[in-house]
C-alpha positions as a printed Julia matrix, in Angstrom:
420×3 Matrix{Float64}:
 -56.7   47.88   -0.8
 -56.6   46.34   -4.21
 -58.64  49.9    -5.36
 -55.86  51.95   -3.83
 -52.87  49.96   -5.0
 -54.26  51.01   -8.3
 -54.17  54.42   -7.91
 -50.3   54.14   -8.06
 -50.02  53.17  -11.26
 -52.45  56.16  -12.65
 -50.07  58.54  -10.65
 -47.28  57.4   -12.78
 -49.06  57.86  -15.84
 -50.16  61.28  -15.13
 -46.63  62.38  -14.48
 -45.17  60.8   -17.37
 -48.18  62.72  -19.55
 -47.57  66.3   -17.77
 -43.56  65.54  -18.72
 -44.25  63.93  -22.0
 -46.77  67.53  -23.1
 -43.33  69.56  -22.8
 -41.83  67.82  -26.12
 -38.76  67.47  -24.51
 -37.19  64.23  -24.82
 -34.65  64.4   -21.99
 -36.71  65.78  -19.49
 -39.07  62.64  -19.89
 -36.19  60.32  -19.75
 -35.08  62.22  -16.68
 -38.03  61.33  -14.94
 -38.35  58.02  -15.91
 -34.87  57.37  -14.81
 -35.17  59.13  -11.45
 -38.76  57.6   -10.68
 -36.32  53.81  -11.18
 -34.31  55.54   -8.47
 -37.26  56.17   -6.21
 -38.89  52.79   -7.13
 -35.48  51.03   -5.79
 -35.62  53.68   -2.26
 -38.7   53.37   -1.61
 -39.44  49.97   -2.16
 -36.75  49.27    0.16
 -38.45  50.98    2.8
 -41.33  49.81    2.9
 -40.79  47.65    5.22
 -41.89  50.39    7.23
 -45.43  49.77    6.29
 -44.95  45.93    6.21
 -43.64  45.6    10.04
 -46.16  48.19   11.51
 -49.23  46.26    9.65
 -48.06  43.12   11.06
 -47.24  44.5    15.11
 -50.05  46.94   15.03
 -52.4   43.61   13.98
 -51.23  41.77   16.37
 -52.07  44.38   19.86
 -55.46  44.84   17.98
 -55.61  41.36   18.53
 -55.02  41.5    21.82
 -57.39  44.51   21.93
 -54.48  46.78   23.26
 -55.2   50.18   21.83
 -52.4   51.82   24.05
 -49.82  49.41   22.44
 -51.26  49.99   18.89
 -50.8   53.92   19.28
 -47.18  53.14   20.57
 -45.99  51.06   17.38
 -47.76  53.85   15.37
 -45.37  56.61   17.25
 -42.42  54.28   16.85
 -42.74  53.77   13.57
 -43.46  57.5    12.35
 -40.06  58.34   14.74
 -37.89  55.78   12.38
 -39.99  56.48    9.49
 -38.61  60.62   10.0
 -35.03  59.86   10.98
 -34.79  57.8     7.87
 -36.38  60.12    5.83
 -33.6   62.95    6.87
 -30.87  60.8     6.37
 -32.2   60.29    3.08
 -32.24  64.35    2.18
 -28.46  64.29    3.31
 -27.93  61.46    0.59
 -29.73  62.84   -2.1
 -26.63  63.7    -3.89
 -24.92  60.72   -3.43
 -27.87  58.98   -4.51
 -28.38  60.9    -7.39
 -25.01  60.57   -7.99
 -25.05  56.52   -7.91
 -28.31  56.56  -10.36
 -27.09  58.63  -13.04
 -23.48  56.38  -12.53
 -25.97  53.08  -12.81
 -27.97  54.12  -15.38
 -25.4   56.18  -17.43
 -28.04  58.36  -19.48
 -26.94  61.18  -21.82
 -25.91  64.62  -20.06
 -29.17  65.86  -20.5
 -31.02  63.6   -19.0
 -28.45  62.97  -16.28
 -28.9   66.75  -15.28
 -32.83  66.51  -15.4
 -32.75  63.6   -13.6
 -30.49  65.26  -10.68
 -33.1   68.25  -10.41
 -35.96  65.07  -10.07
 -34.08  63.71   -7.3
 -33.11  66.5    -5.81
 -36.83  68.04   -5.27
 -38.24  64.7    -4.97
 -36.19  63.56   -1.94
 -37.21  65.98    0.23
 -40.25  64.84    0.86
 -38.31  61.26    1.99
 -39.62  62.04    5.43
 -43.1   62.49    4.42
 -43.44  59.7     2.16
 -41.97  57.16    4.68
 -44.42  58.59    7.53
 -47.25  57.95    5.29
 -46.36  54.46    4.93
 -46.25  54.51    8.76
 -49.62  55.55    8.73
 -51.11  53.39    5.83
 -49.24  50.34    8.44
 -51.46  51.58   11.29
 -54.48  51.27    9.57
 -54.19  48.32    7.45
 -53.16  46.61   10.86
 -56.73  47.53   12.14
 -58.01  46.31    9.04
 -59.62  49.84    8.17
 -59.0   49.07    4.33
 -61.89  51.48    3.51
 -59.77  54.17    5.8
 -56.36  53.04    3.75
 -58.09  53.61    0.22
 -59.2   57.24    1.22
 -55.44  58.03    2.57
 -54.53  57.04   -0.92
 -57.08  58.56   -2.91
 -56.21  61.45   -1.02
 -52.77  61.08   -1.57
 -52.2   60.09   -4.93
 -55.09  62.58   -5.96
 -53.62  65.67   -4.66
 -50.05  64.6    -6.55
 -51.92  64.22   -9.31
 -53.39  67.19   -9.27
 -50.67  69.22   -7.93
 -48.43  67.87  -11.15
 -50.81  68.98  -13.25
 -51.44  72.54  -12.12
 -47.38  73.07  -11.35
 -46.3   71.24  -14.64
 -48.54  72.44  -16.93
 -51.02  75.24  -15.87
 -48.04  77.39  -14.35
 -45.11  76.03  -16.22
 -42.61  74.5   -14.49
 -42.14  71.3   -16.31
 -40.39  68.61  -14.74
 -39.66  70.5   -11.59
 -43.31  71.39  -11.42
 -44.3   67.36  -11.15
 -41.25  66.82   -8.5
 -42.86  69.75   -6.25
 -46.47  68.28   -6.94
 -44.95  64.58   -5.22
 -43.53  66.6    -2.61
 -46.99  68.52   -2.0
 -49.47  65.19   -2.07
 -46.97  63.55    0.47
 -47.98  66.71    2.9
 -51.55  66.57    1.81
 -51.31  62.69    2.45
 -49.83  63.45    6.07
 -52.13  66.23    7.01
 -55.42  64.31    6.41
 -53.63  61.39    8.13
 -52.48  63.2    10.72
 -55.72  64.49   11.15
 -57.94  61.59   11.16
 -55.22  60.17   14.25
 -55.37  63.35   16.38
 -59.1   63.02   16.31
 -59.08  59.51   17.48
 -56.69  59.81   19.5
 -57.92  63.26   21.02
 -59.8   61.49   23.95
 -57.79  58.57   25.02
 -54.47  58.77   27.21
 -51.12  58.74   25.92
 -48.62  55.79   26.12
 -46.06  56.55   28.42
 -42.48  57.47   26.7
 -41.21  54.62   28.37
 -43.29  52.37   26.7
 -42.95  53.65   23.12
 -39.39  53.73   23.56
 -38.92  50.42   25.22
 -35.69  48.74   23.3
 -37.5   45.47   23.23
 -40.06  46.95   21.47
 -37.51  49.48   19.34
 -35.08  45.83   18.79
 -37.68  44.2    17.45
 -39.43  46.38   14.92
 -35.91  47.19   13.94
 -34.88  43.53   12.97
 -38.43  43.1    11.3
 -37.8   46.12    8.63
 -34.17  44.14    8.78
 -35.4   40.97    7.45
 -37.93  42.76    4.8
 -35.46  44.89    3.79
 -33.09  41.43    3.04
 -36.2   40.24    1.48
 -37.2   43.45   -0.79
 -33.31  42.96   -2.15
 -33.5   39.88   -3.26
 -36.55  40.0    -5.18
 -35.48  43.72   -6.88
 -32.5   41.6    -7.85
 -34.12  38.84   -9.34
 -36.11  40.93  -11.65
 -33.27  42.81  -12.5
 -31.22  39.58  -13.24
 -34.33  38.4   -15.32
 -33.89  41.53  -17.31
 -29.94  41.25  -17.55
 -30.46  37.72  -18.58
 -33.12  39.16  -21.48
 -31.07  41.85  -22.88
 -28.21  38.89  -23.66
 -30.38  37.79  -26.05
 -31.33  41.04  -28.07
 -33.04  44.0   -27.75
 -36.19  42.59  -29.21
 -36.54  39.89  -26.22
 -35.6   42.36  -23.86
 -38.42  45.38  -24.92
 -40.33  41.77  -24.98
 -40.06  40.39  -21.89
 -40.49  44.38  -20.69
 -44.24  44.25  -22.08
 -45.2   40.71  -20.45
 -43.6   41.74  -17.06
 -46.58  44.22  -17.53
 -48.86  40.73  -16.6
 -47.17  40.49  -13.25
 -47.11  43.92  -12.44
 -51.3   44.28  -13.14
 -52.09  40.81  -11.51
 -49.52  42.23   -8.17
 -51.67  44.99   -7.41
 -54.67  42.09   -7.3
 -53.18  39.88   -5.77
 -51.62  42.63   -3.11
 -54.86  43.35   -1.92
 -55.46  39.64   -0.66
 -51.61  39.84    1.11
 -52.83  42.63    2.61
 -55.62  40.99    4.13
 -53.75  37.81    4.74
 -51.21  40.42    7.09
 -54.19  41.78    9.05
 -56.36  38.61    9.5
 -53.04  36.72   10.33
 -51.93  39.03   12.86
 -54.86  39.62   14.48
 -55.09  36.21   15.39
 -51.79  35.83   16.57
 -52.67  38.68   19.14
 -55.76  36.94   19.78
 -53.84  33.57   19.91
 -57.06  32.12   18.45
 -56.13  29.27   16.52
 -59.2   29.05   14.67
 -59.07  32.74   13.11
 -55.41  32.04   11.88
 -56.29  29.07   10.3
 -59.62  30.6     8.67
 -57.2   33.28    7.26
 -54.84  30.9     5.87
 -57.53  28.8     3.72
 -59.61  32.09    2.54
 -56.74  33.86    1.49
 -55.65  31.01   -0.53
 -59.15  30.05   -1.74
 -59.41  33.78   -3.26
 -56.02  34.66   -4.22
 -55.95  31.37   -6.48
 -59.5   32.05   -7.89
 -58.26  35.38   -8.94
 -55.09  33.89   -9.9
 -56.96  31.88  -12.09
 -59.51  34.36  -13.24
 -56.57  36.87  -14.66
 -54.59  34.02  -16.47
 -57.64  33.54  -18.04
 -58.15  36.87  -19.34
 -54.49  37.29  -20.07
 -54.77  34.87  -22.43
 -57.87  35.4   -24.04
 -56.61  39.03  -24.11
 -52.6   39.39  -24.31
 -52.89  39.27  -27.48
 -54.67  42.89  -27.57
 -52.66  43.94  -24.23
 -49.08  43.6   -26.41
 -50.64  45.65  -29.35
 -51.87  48.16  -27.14
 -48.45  48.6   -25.16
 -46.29  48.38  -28.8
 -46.48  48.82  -32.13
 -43.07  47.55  -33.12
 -44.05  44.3   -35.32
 -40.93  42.57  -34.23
 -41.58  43.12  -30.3
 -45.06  42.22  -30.85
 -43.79  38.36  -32.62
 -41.26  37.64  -29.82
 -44.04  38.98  -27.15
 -46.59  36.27  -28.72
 -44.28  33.06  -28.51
 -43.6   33.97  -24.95
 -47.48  34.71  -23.96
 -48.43  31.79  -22.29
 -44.97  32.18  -19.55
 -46.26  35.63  -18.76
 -50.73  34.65  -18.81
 -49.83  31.94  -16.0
 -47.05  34.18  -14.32
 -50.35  34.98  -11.65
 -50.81  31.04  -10.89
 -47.34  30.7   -10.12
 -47.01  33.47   -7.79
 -49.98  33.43   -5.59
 -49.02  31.42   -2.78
 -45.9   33.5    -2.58
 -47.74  36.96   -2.1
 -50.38  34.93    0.46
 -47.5   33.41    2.44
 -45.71  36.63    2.66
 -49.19  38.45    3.77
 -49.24  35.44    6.5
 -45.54  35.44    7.61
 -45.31  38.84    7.91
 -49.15  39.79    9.7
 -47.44  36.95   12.09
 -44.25  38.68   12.28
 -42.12  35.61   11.36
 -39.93  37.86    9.42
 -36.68  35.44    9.77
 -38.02  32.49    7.92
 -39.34  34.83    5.38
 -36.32  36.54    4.91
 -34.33  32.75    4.82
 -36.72  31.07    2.07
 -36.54  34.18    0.11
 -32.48  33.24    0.5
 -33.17  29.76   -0.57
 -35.67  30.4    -3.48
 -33.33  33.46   -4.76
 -30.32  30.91   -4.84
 -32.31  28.2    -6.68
 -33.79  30.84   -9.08
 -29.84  31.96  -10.03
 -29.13  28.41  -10.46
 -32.39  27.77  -12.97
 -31.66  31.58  -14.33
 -28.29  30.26  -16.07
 -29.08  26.95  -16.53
 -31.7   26.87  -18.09
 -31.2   30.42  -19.54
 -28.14  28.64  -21.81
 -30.36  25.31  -22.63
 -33.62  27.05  -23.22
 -32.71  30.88  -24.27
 -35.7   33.1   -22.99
 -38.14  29.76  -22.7
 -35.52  28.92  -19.56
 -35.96  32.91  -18.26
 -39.11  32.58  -17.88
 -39.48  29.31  -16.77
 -36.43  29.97  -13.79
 -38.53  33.12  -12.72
 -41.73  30.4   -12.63
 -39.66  28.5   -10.52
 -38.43  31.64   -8.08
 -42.31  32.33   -7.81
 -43.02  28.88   -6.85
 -40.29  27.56   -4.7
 -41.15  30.98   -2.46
 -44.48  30.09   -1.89
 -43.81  26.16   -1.23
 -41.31  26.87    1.14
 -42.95  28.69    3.19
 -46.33  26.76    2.9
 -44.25  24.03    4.13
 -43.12  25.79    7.85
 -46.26  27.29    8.59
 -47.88  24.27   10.39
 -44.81  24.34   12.55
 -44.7   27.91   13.55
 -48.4   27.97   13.84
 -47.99  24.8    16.2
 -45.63  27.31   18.01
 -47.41  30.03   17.96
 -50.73  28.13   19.13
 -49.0   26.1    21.68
């Protein structure tokens, strides 16, 4: 999972490239503002992909294959009925970006066209996340990184041959997104119908059971709460930053670079912390859960460990790569060493949230992302106004930190619980 996480970031670049080969400076700040848009939608929802790994992990636990298909056909119903309310707010939505973001006319009408084509594949895009749930649940990672490849491949090369090879620019890479979504559900869609092909189908009465519906609905609730609150804290972080200059706010841009490469690592251990930790639960085989708990830690920290290293043996080169504004570069340097051990700090809090939410305890995740997000505003001004950007970083440190503590701290007592 950590190999297709990475193929996100590529898909981005590709687009920006196909955009950036039409010399046409709006269009490419059209798309960068409308892919913000999309980053803050989608992100949002998926939760969708969250709460089906987690309940789908948990009946494979219990070896209940007919349950398993049901949360997959629950999940792809919400996943399509948000995605069409989404295509009736894709004005309004465009509307509220280009009112957020406040870009020159140009770019404000290149980034409604974005939106505009973009959104309708909402549906798709939240189905495939549906799907991805499903399988990461079974702990098919080798199944999830084909979905992706397959995915992300056939946008990328869909962008390329609409954008460039025939012409149509930015539209061209919107339509491409729209097409790999399709692609992405087709060969999903596929590999399900042939598993699925010989067994008998759930009764509608138990994939529409309300329980079942209640519950799935106040998981993508709480993750949802909990997706908020940590979009807002990095876009306090970079309110915070851009009181200080420009300079320490194209800065702090670069090193939030660190946290984004060492994420999609340390993703791919959350993901198997959500699988592992749910499949026990099913099970309700203590000894599993616990095995998860310590291997997911043991890992995630050596690889926490393993990219601060290399972040700051190599930052220095990262920064120069990224920038070549001397004056960015300077402030980047003094601020280095917050960013290199930016992995350290937050590795217990992507493990715990792979644990709490394989074991669907989405409440107290949701409530100690509450509690960390108020002490994090209370370091963000404090020590913003005593320290400058030294207290920035050092609050976000802090965010990072009291997440994972806190909820290192309940999980004897809900696995006592859960165990009981």
């Amino acid at each position: 999972m950590t190999l297709a996480y990475l193929t996100t970031p590529l898909l981005g670049i590709i687009d920006t490239a196909v955009v950036g080969q039409l010399g046409n400076a709006a269009l490419l700040g059209g798309l960068a503002a409308g892919a913000i848009v999309f980053d803050v939608v989608f992100n949002t929802f998926n939760s969708l992909r969250s709460s089906t790994t987690g309940l789908v992990a948990q009946a494979h636990g219990r070896d209940d294959a007919q349950e398993e298909r049901s949360i997959l056909i629950r999940s792809l119903a919400v996943s399509a009925g948000v995605g069409g309310v989404l295509i009736l707010l894709a004005a309004g939505i465009a509307a509220l970006g280009v009112w957020f973001i406040n870009p020159e006319p140009a770019v404000a009408e290149a980034m409604r066209v974005y939106i505009g084509i973009r959104m309708l594949a909402a549906p798709l895009t939240l189905m495939n996340f549906s799907i991805l749930g499903y399988v990461l649940g079974r702990g098919e990672g080798r199944l999830g990184l084909c979905l992706q490849v397959v995915l992300n491949g056939s946008n990328i090369a869909l962008s390329i041959l609409l954008g460039l090879v025939l012409g149509w620019g930015l539209e061209g890479v919107a339509w491409g997104t729209v097409g790999g979504e399709l692609v992405g559900i087709l060969a999903g869609g596929a590999i399900l119908a042939r598993r699925f092909g010989k067994t008998p189908r759930p009764a509608l009465s138990r994939i529409f059971d309300m329980a079942a519906m209640l519950r799935m609905l106040a998981l993508n609730r709480d993750i949802m709460v909990r997706s908020f609150a940590l979009l807002a804290a990095f876009a306090l972080f970079t309110r915070q930053g851009a009181q200080l200059g420009t300079l320490t706010l194209a800065a702090n841009a670069v090193l939030l670079n660190f946290l984004l490469v060492a994420g999609y690592f340390l993703d791919g251990f959350a993901t198997a912390a959500e699988q592992l930790a749910g499949r026990a639960i099913g099970a309700r085989y203590a000894p599993a859960f616990r095995k998860a708990v310590w291997l997911t830690a043991l890992w995630g920290f050596a690889l926490a460990a393993g990219a601060t290293a290399i972040f700051l043996v190599f930052g220095e080169t990262f920064v120069a790569f990224v920038t070549t504004a001397p004056g960015v570069r300077e402030v980047a340097s003094a601020y280095l060493p917050w960013a290199a051990f930016i992995a350290i700090s937050g590795v217990l809090a992507f493990e715990m949230d792979g644990i709490f939410i394989g074991a669907t305890w989405s409440r107290d995740m949701r409530n100690m992302m509450l509690l960390s997000f108020a002490a994090y505003i209370a370091c963000l001004f404090w020590l913003g106004a005593a320290f400058g950007n030294h207290g920035l970083w050092a609050a976000l440190h802090i965010f990072l930190i009291v997440r994972g503590l806190s909820l290192a701290a309940i999980l004897p007592k809900r696995a006592r619980a859960a165990f009981a």
